[in-house]
Each structure stands twice: as structure tokens, then as C-alpha cells.
C-alpha positions, 0 to 999 in steps of 0.5 A: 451486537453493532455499534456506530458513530456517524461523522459529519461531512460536507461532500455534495449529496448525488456526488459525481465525482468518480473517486468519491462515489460508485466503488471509491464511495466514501464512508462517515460511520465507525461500526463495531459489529459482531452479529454478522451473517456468514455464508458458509464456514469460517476455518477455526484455525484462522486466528488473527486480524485482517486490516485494510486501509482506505480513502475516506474524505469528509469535507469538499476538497480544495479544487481538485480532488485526488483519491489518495487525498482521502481520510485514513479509515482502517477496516478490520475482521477478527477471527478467533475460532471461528467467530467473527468480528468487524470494525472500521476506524478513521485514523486520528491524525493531526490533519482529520482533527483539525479539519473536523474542528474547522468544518472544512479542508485545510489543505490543497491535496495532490492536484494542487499547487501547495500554496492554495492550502490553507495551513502549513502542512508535511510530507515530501511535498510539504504543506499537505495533509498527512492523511494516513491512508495509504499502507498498514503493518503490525510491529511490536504488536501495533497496527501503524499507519502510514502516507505515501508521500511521507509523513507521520506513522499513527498506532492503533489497537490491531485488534480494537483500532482503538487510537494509540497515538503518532509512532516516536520511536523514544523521541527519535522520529525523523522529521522527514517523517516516513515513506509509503511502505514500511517492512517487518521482518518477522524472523527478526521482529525489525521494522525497515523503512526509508523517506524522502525529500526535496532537498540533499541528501534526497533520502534516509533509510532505517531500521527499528528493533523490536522494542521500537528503538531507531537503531539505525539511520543514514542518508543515501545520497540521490542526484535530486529529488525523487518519488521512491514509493516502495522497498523490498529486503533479504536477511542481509540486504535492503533494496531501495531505488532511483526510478526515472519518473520523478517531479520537474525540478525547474517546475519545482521552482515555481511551486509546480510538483507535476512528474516527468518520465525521463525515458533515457535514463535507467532506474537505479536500484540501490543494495545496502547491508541491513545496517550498512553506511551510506557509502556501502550502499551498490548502484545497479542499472537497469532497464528505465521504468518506475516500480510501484511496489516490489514483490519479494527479494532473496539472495542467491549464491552471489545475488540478489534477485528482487521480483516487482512490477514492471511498468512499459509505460509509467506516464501514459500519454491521453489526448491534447484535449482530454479533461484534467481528469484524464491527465491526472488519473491517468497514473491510476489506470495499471492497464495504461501502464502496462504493469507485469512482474518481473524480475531482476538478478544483481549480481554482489560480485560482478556488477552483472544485471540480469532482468526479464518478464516473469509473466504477460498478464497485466497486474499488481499489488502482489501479496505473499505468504509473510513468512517468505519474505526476504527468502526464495518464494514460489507463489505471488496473489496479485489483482486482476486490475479495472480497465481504465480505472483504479479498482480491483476485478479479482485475483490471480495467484502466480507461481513464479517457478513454473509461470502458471496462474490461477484466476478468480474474478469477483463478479460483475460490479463486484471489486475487492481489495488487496488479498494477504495471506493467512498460513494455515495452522501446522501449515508446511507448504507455501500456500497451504493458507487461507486468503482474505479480501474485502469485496464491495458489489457497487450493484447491491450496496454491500460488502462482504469479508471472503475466505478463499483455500490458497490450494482451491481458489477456482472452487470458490470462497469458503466463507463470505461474511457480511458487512454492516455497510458498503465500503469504500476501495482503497489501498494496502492490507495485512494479516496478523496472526493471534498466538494460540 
């Protein structure tokens, strides 16, 4: 059985832009499909959701347009004893609404200056729209959505994406609404998080409970104002920071937000107790970069040793006379950047820091079996990064222990997406899990759900699940497992 609803859209028919057609193709239509053809064998002890967020935009932008400007659209594939289903659901927030009932773009996106959007707006930024499309998570049992540059967190069924409505928090949201990347702890059920502005203190950090009460909210205080887009946590600790790269405060005057890379100053990485005050938060320096995404943290004697992804290069130059296009998608391309894991060890007691490169191998958006999280951990599946541009060529597993890595590329025009990792029922060992991505063959127009075996990822996929219609790239991705 499939089932569809069409949206209207007014995007120009053959069009060229390369974050809105090809891989980046955006999608007008909400599938519910059951009928689906399965190549292979789905493992009956999978149970539980696969959500993945992506860019969708309806209506031509306002000037330029950036991909992380797209509509939130949530994908989902349910598996239940070896059945299949899957769903894809734009995200209803305010701002999707309101442009769908105005027939056109009502706010300036990420390469514009704010004032050339048409209504008020939020986010860091301000006056933009909160497009929720960039991270999903499940807490307290609710898919929440949310946008990198701050804003609103929206709820959905995770296993309709039925629309729930925006988080509250029982009244207690914070007006500067939410950054890019929420953490759940799932020992304690809690949900970690931070947000950012342009005006003092610069930055919160919170913690919710299990039952979605804000229990805990302080300001960290920063020299101005920053673009933090990721955080990592231990049982005792969460890990914020202050990266070098950041908006030009004097451009900021004129309403101009552009980024500057200031190379000699060191990042900053902040270490406060899960429920500490502002003033128990730790400053550590380290080697200047910017880290987009981190990959795990956990202490060890006296340290805290956090793993992410260090970039030699956070503002890659381009050539005088390159096309605004090349200047503004250059953040996109990780392989101008030169995106490695890495790994820094701060020391509670001394203030000594020690970091390193963890591997040569260019790559991000690292994935790890969830119930290591915050604890010492051995493997990371991160992306086999598109050379030049912002899609996925397949995945490579690392074992931080031993520094061996495993690669399995998807194909010739094949790209897929950020892969999370289901543990296997009675699972005992760290990658005794099945590993789930979305594939999308630009050639062939079609998508397909793939199951790989974390211990034989070279054998191939175990399981290929077609989809109604080719998606679109994206972002961020998660699994929830069912109770059985």
C-alpha cells in the first residue's frame, strides 16, 4: 500500500542550481509506503526507527540560495520483525506554513543579509527562517527536530512523524530557542543542549529530564559572539566550546553576518559538570580550528578525553575571481578543509592538554553505537566525503584503538547518508549491530534503505529496501530502538 500528498512548489522546472537539483534534488511529496521491494533479507531482530533529516525547499529563494535554507522533511524506515515501512514528512514549522499560505519566500536565507527577508524571523542570526532541517533525536519518546542556527525544537510521532506540535518544555522554552545538535543520554534519559546569540552572555547550556521538564539552565559567558554548532558529554561532564571561526563583529554593525577565521587565537573548549554553574565551567586551550561535530567524550583517571573532527583548514581560500558560489559553498567541501579525527586529552587536575590526529583519512559525520556514548568506545562509522561537494561516497568504520579502518564506497553516483547504528538483540560486543543508511543513485533515480553487518561491512549489504522516490541529500540521522 503507498500513499501520497503532493505540495505545491514554485522552484524553476530543469533547475541548475547544484543544492537544488542532482543529489541535493529536493522532494514535494509525503509517501506512506508499505509494499516495498527488499533485496535480500531484513534481520528480524531490527526493531525500531531510522529518521534522517533533509533540505527540502518549496519556493524560489530570496537571492541566493544556501542548501541548509531547505524545508525540514524527516524520512523514516520502520522495521518490525522483519517487515518494512517507510514515511517522509516536511516538518510543520511556523515558517513552511506561513510561506505556503503566502505562495512564495518570506525570509532571506543564509547568504543574504537579514534585512532582504520579508518578515521578522528567529535563530541567532535573526530575521531567518527556522527550517528545522538540520539534526533529529528521539527523547521521552518524541522525534524532535532542530536548526543550526537556533531556534524552535518540533515534535513528531517517531513512528507516524505525525506532527506533534513545537517542544515547551511546560512553558519553559528558552527564547533563544535551541542550537543544532541536542544530546540524549540514554542511561539517564536526559536531554543536554546549548544555544547562542549575538548579544552577552553569548551562550546557555541546559539540561532537560526525562519527563521534558527544564531543569537546568545557566549562562556561559564568551568574549562575543560565536557559531558553536556541536557538543559532546561524559557521566559527569558536558563539553562546549569557543572555536576560532566566527561572524566579523565590525560587519556585524552593518548587518553583514560573514565568518572570519581567526588563526591565532586557540579554540577554547569549556568543561562544566552536568548541573554545574556558570562559574564551575573549565577553559582549556588548545590548537586553533573549528570542530563541526564532535564524536564521543569519556573520563578517564583524571581526564576528559573528547574525540571530534579536526579541521587544518576551516576557511578554505578560492581564487579573487571565483564566483560567489565558490566563496560561499566553500565551507561545504570537508576535503578543502581537511577534516581528520582527533583527539584531545584535558586534564581536571592540572590543566595539561594533550591532542593528536587519530587518522590521516579525510572524513566526518561520525556515528557510534549509542550506548557508548559518553563512555570509552572503540569504533566510529563516519562518511567517505564527495570531493569538491557536499554529499556522502560511503563509509568508513575506524577503530580508534587500533587506528584500523574499513571502507565501503556506495558506487558511482551512488551517495548516501549519515549511517547510525542499530545493536543487535543480546548484542555483547560494540559493533555486534546492523548499520543503516540511505542511498540515493542520481544515474537511476532511485533510493534505496541499506542494511549492512557492522562486523562484515566489506561483504555487502544484507538488505537493500526500495524507496517510493528518489530523495534528497541531507543532513543528520538517528536510531531508535522498539521495546520488545
Amino acid at each position: 500500500m503507498t500513499t501520497h500528498l503532493t505540495y505545491a512548489s514554485n522552484l524553476p522546472v530543469g533547475d541548475a542550481h547544484p543544492y537544488r537539483s542532482g543529489a541535493w534534488q529536493p522532494q514535494t511529496v509525503e509517501h506512506t509506503s508499505r509494499d516495498l521491494h527488499v533485496d535480500g533479507v531484513i534481520p528480524r531482530d531490527l526493531n525500531g526507527v531510522y529518521l534522517r533529516n533533509t533540505e527540502n525547499p518549496l519556493f524560489e529563494s530570496i537571492g541566493r540560495y544556501h542548501p541548509f535554507d531547505g524545508d525540514g522533511m524527516i524520512h523514516m524506515m520502520s522495521f518490525c520483525d522483519g517487515e518494512v515501512e517507510y514515511r517522509n514528512r516536511f516538518v510543520q514549522t511556523d515558517g513552511l506554513r506561513a510561506e505556503i499560505d503566502a505562495k512564495q519566500a518570506l525570509w532571506a536565507g543564509l547568504a543574504e543579509p537579514p534585512s532582504r527577508s520579508l518578515r521578522d524571523g528567529k535563530c541567532a542570526r535573526t530575521q531567518m527562517k527556522d527550517a528545522s532541517s538540520t539534526d533529529v533525536v528521539v527523547h521521552a519518546g518524541v522525534a524532535i527536530s532542530s536548526f543550526y542556527q537556533c531556534g524552535d525544537l518540533y515534535r513528531l510521532d517517531p513512528h507516524t512523524l505525525d506532527d506533534l506540535g513545537k517542544e515547551s518544555w511546560g512553558g519553559a522554552f528558552p527564547s533563544a530557542g535551541v542550537s543544532a545538535h541536542t544530546k540524549v543520554d540514554e542511561r539517564t534519559g536526559e536531554l543536554l543542549f546549548f544555544n547562542y546569540q549575538t548579544t552577552a552572555p553569548f551562550m546557555h547550556y541546559g539540561v532537560v529530564s526525562p519527563q521534558r521538564e527544564l531543569v537546568h539552565y545557566v549562562p556561559i559567558e564568551l568574549p562575543g559572539a560565536r557559531l558553536p554548532h556541536d557538543m559532546a558529554f561524559t557521566p559527569n561532564y558536558s563539553i562546549l566550546n569557543d572555536c576560532p571561526l566566527f561572524w566579523d563583529a565590525e560587519l556585524m554593525t552593518r548587518g553583514i553576518y560573514a565568518t572570519r577565521y581567526h588563526g591565532d587565537m586557540p579554540m577554547r573548549i569549556g568543561i562544566i559538570p552536568r548541573y554545574g554553574q556558570s562559574a564551575e565551567i573549565r577553559w582549556f586551550e588548545c590548537r586553533p580550528t573549528f570542530v563541526l561535530h564532535w564524536i564521543n567524550a569519556w573520563e578517564e583517571g583524571d581526564e576528559v578525553v573528547v574525540d571530534g573532527y579536526f579541521e587544518d583548514d576551516p576557511s578554505p581560500r578560492v581564487a579573487t575571481d571565483s564566483t560567489i558560489e565558490a566563496r560561499m559553498f566553500r565551507f561545504l567541501d570537508l576535503h578543502s578543509m581537511k577534516s581528520r579525527p582527533y583527539r584531545w586529552r584535558f586534564n581536571m587536575r592540572t590543566g595539561a592538554v594533550r591532542e593528536g590526529y587519530l587518522s590521516d583519512t579525510i572524513t566526518e559525520f561520525g556515528m557510534i553505537n549509542q550506548a557508548f556514548a559518553g563512555l570509552a568506545y572503540r569504533y566510529v562509522y563516519s562518511v567517505v566525503p564527495t570531493k569538491g561537494m557536499f554529499t556522502f561516497d560511503g563509509l568508513i568504520k575506524h577503530d580508534v584503538q587500533t587506528g584500523h579502518e574499513e571502507v565501503v564506497l556506495f558506487g558511482d553516483g551512488v551517495i548516501g547518508s549519515e549511517t547510525v547504528v542499530a545493536p543487535k538483540s543480546g548484542a555483547v560486543d560494540e559493533d555486534d549491530a546492523w548499520l543503516i543508511t540511505f542511498t540515493s543513485d542520481v544515474d537511476r533515480d532511485e533510493s534505496h534503505c541499506v542494511i549492512f553487518d557492522a562486523v562484515a561491512m566489506s561483504e555487502g549489504p544484507v538488505a537493500r529496501v526500495r524507496l517510493p522516490e528518489r530523495i534528497s541529500s541531507g543532513t543528520h540521522a538517528c536510531w531508535a530502538a522498539t521495546s520488545r
